[in-house]
Each structure stands twice: as C-alpha cells, then as structure tokens.
N, C-alpha and C positions, 0 to 999 in steps of 0.2 A: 694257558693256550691249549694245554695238551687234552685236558675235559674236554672245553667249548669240541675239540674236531673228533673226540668219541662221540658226543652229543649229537653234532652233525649226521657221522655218519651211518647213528643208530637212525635217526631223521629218517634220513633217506631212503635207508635200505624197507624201513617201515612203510615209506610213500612208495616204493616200488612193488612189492606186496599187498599192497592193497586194488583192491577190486568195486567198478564202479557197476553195480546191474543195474542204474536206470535204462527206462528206455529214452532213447533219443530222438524226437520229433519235433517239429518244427513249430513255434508260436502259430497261434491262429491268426489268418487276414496277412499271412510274411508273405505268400506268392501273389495277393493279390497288389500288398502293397511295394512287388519289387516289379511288379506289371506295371505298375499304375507311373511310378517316378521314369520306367524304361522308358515308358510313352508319354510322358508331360511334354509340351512344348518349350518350356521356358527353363534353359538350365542357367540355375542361378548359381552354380559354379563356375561357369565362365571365365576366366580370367580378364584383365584388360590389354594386355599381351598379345595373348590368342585371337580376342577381336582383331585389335591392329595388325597382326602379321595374316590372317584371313583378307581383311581389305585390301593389304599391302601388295598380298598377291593378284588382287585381282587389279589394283592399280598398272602394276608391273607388266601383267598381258597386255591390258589398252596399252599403255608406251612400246611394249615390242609389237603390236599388230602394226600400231601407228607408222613407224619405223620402218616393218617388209614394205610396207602398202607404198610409201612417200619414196623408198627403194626404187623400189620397181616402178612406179610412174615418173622419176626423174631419169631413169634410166630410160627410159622406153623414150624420150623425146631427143630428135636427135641436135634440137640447138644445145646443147647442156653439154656435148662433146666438143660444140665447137668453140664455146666459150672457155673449157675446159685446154682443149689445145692455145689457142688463142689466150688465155692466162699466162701460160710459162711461154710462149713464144714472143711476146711484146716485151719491151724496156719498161714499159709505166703500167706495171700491177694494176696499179689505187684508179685509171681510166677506166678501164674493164670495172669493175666493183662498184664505181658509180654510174657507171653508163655516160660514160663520158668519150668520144672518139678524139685517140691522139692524132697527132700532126708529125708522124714521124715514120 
C-alpha cells in the first residue's frame, strides 16, 4: 500500500508540473452550428412534463377568467340577492332550488 501512494504521489506532483502550450480554438462551423440549434424551431428535447404543465397553465387561466367574469355578472344582478336572502330566510330550502313556491 505504502509504494501504490509514493506512486501516486510522484503521479501527481508530475501532472502538476507539466505544461500544456497548445493553442486553444474552437472546431470549425462550432458558432455556426451553436447559432443554428439556438434558432431551430423544433426542440426536440422537450420533455412530456413540460408540455403538460405549459398547457396546464394555460388551462388554469381560462377557469380563473371564467370564474371573475361569472363573479361579477352574478353579482351585478340584483335577483341572485333576493334569492340568496330568501334561501336562509324560508323553512323549505329544496322549494327555492327547485322553483317551487311554498305554502307557508
């Protein structure tokens, strides 16, 4: 064991010591072909995840628009109050709900 970690550490100290003078540039056609996939339409990494929570979201808005919108126009009418009072104020709930006039 005690070789192998002289071995090592002559290794190393060797890799450290040494010196790289290439030069460093870049394959030819690399910015064209990092242009080119930036701007592809079609990313075919996509996940099927990522689809669904994209739509998800956009499903999500139409139900909450739907929701202010159906708000605010039941509110705005002022039978929807009196039916509302008229609800808790009668003995027979299930008449109201079906449009049914009690006898009482």
């Amino acid at each position: 064991m005690k070789q192998s970690d002289e071995i090592w550490s002559r290794l190393t100290k060797a890799a450290r010591q040494a010196r790289d003078d290439r030069e460093i540039e870049m394959p030819t056609g690399f910015a064209t072909r990092v242009v080119a996939r930036g701007l592809s339409s079609g990313n075919l990494s996509d996940s099927l995840w990522e689809r669904l929570a994209l739509r998800m979201v956009g499903v999500s808005c139409m139900i909450a628009l739907f929701a202010v919108v159906t708000h605010f126009t039941f509110q705005s009418t002022p039978q929807t109050e009196n039916l509302t009072t008229a609800f808790f104020q009668m003995d027979d709930a299930a008449s109201i709900l079906l449009g049914e006039e009690s006898n009482g």
